[in-house]
N, C-alpha and C positions, 0 to 999 in steps of 0.2 A: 387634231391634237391641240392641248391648250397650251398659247405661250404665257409664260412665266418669265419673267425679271427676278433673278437675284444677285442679292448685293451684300458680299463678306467683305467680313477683316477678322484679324487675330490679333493679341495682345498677349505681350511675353513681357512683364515690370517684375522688378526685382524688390524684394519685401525688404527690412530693413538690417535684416540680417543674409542678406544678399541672397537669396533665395528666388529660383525665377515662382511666378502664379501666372501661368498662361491660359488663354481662353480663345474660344472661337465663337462669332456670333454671326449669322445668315437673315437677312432682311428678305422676306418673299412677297411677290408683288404679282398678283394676278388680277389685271383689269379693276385695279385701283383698291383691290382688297388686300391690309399688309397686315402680315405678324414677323413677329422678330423670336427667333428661336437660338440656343446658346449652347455651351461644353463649357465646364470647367474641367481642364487639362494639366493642371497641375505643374510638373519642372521641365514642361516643354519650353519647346525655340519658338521666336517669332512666327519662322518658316512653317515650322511644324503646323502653329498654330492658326496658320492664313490655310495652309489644304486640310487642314477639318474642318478650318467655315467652309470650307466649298462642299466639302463629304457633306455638311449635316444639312445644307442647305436643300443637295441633291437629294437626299435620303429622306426628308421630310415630304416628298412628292409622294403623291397616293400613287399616280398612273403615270404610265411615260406621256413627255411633254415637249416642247420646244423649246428650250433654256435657252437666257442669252445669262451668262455668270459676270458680274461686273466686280471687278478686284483692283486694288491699289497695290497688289503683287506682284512687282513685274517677275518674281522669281516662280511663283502660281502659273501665271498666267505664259510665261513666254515656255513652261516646262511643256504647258497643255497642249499649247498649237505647234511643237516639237521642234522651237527653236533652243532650247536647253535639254542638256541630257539630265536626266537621275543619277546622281551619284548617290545622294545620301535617300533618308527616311524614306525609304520605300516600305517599311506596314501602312505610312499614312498615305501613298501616291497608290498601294494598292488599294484603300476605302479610299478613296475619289476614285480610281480606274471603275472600280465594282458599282459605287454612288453614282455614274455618269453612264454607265454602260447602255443602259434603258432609255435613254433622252438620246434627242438631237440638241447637242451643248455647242453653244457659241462661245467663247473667252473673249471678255475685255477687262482692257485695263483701263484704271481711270486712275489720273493723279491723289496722292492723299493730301488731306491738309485743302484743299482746292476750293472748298465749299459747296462740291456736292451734295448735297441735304439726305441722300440716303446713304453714299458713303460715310457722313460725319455723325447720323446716329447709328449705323453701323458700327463703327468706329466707339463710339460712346461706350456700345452697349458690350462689346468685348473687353474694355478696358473695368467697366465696372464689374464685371461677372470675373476678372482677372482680381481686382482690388477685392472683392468678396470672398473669393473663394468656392462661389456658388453661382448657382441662376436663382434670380429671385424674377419670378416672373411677372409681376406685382411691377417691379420698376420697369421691366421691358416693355411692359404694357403704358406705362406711362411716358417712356420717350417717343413712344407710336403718338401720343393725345400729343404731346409738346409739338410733335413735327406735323400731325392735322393741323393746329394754331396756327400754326407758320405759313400752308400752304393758302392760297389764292385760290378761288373757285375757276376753273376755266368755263370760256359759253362758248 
């Protein structure tokens, strides 16, 4: 099986007429080959919006795989490894349940804000498809080039 790195966030901003524009975005990482994939989710919750990055991340897999899901959610992430119960949004904890079912899924969580490099264009790219209203795949493609620039070659 192939292992696979992904790395969500969600973004729930309030427009100026107090209106949420929520989005999810999923960074995949398979042996150093990444694309970043997105939802526009419209007057969803933050929450809502962190387990559809995870759903769209999982759901973008061709074959089952070995996941490790990397989240700045501790509300994602502590629901998954079944230290939180489901009270609420269960159509969206059912698309992750269904999204996950076929993989060997690891959960983590990693601080936000921290300067993780793939949670912070993670992060980026949810926040800009939230301020859009859209996926422009055009720009998601270009926080990929910004964060090549950035990295270091290892030997």
């Amino acid at each position: 099986m192939k292992h696979v790195l992904i790395v969500c966030d969600g973004s729930s901003l309030k427009d100026s007429r107090g209106q949420r524009r929520a989005a999810a975005a999923a960074l995949l990482d398979y042996r150093g080959k990444r694309r970043i994939i997105g939802e526009y989710l419209g007057s969803a919750t933050n929450q809502q919006a962190e387990i559809v990055a995870a759903a769209i991340g999982l759901e973008a897999l061709k074959e089952p795989c070995v996941v490790e899901v990397m989240s700045d959610s501790e509300y994602l992430i502590l629901t998954m490894t079944g230290h939180y119960r489901r009270r609420a949004n269960h159509p969206f904890w059912e698309r992750l349940d269904k999204a996950a079912a076929r993989h060997r899924v690891t959960w983590t969580w990693v601080g936000g804000h921290t300067g993780h490099p793939l949670q912070e264009i993670c992060d980026r790219a949810a926040r800009l498809i939230a301020r859009a209203g859209r996926v422009d795949e055009e720009k998601l493609a270009d926080l990929l080039r910004r964060l090549a620039k950035t990295e270091t070659p290892t030997t």
